[in-house]
N, C-alpha and C positions, 0 to 999 in steps of 0.2 A: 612706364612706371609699374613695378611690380606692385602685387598685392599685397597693402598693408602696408607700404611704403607711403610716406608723405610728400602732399603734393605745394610747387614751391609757395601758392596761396595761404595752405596751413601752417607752413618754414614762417611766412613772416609774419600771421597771426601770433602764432606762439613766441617770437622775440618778440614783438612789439608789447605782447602781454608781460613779459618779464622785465621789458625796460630793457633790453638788450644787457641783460648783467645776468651773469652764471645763479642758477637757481638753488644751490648747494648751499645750505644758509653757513657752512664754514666758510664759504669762498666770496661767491658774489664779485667776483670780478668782473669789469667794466668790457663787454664783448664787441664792439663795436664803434670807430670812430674814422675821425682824417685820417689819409695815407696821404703823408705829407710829400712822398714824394712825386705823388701824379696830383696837379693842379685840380683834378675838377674828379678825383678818387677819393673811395673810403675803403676802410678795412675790415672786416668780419671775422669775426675767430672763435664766436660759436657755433656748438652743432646739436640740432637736434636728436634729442634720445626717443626710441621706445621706453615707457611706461611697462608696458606688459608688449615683452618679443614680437616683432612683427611674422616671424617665421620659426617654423617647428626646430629646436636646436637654438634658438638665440635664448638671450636670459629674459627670462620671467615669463617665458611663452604660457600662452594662454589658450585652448585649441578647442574652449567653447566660443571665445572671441570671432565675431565675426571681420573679413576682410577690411570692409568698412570701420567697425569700430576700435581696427588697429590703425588705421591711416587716419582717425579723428583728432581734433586740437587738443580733445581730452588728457589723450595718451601721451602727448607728447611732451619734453620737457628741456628749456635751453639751458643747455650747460657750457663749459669751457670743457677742449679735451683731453684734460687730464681726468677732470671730473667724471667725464663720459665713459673713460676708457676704465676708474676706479669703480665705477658702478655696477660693469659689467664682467667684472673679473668674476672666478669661479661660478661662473655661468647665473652671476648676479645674486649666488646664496647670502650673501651680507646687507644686500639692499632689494626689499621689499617692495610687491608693489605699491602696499597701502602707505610703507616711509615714504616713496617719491611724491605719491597724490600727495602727501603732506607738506612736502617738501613746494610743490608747487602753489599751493594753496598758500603757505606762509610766505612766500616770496613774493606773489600776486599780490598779495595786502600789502606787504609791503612797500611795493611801488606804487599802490593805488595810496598810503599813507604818503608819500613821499609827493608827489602827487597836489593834492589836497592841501599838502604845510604851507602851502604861499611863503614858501622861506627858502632863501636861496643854497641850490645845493653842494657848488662850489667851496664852499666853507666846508661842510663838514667832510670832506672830500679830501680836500688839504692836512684836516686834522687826522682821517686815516693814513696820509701819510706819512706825519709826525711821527703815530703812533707805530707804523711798521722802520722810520727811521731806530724808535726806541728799542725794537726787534732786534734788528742791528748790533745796538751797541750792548747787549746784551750778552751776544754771541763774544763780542770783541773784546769786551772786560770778560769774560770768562774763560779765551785765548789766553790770556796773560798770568792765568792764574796754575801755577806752574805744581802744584800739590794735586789739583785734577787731571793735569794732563801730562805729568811727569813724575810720577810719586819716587820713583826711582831714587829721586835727587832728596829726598827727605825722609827716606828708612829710619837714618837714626837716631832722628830727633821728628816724636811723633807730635809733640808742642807745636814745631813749626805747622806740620799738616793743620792742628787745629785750628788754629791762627789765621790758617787762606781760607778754610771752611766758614770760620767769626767772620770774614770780610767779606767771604760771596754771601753769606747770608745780609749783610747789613749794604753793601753795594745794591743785590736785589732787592732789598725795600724800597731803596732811595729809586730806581729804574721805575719799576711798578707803579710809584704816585707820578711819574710822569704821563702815565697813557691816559690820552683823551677820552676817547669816543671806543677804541673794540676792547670789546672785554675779552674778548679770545686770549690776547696778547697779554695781559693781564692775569689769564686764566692760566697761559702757558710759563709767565714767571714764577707765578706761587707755584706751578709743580715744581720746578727745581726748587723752590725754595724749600720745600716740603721735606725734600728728598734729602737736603742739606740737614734741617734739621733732627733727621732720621739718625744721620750719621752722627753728630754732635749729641744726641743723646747716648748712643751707642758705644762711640770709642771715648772716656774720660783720661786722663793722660795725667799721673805724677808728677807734678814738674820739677824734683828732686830728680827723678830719673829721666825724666823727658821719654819714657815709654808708658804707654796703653797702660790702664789697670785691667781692661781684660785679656789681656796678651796680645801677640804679635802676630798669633796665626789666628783669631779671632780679629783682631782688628782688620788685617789686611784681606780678611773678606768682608767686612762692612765698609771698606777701600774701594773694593772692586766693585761692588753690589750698591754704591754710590753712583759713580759713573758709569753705569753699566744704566741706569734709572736715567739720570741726568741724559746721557747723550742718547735714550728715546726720546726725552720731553723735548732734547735742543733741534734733532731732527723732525719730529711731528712740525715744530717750527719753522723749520728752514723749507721744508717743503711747502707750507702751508704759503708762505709768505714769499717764496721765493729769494732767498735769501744765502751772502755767502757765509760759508765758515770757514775757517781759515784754518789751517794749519798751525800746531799740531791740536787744537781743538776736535779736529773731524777723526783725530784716532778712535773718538770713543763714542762714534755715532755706531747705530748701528751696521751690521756685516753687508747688508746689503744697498747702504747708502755710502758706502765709505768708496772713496777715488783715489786711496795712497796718499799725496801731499795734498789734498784740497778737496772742497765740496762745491758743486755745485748745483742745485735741482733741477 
């Protein structure tokens, strides 16, 4: 075992303190269960992070840190690896060491409140999955809505565009009183909704002419500058939740999540 590396003892200290569930208070996924295909196996799928690099060049290195108090349970932190691998991107400049210590610290309680509740945790388990079904249909009523992801077909009557925008915004409310228990989900539908009604302040529409009052080339950038909002907030989502987007919805994710006909994270 190298220096600063952890040893398998401190591996399952540091899950067991987490509850085997991703320590990323966006995430929290469940790390650990049956492998249902070997009778008497289980499955693992998280990974231990450095806190602060355990080597010169890794992110967050630390090079008063001693050998020892890089390979401590302190430093260490259970994530899933996507989490892991997000944390340590740009040699870790977006995540700190004092955010992760915090990050573990809230998690810790976490499962020690959880813990504690003499209430069974299967239930609310089930309703985070309600709530990411709500995630879902989200995406799927927003596929359908063909002024967002085909304005093409409604150049010349901008009444119509407003008309699907009236509907995404009042569809999203009705969606939003459904989520139970993660307010993520919740959080991530009022931004589109927000977004929606950005635009709805923005383009007002004569309906004698069924064109914009403030014109067609003003409009059709509060068009684009719409969706362009919208399909970070639906992506931030779909990644978060793992989740699909269907086609032609996924045109207006962003450049670097888009797959041509389909998403998938």
């Amino acid at each position: 075992m190298a220096h600063g590396d952890f040893s398998m003892a401190t591996k399952r200290l540091i899950a067991a303190r987490a509850g085997h569930m991703c320590s990323n208070p966006d995430c929290q996924r469940l790390l650990a269960g049956p492998d249902l295909e070997v009778a008497d196996g289980y499955m693992r799928l998280g990974q231990i992070a450095h806190i602060a690099g355990n080597k010169d060049g890794s992110a967050r290195y630390d090079a008063s840190m001693t050998p020892g108090q890089r390979a401590a349970a302190e430093n260490g932190l259970l994530l899933c690896g996507h989490c892991h691998d997000h944390i340590d991107k740009n040699n870790g400049a977006s995540f700190t060491v004092s955010m992760l210590q915090e990050w573990r610290e809230i998690h810790e309680k976490t499962v020690r409140m959880i813990l504690e509740n003499n209430r069974p945790f299967m239930p609310y388990v089930i309703r985070l999955e309600r709530d990411t079904q709500v995630a879902q249909q989200v995406l799927d009523f927003l596929n359908t809505r063909d002024a967002l992801t085909q304005q093409e077909l409604f150049r010349e009557d901008w009444w119509e565009i407003v008309r699907s925008f009236l509907n995404i915004k009042k569809e999203l409310a009705d969606l939003a009183k459904l989520v139970e228990v993660d307010r993520q989900i919740t959080k991530h539908i009022l931004s589109v909704q927000k977004q929606v009604n950005t635009f709805l302040r923005s383009v007002k529409v004569d309906r004698t002419t069924t064109q914009p009052k403030c014109g067609i080339k003003r409009a059709e950038f509060h068009l684009e500058e719409v969706r362009d909002h919208i399909g970070d907030a639906l992506g931030a989502l779909a990644v978060r939740y793992d989740l699909d987007v269907p086609h032609p919805l996924s045109t207006i994710l962003p450049r670097q999540l888009k797959l041509g006909t389909g998403f998938r994270p």
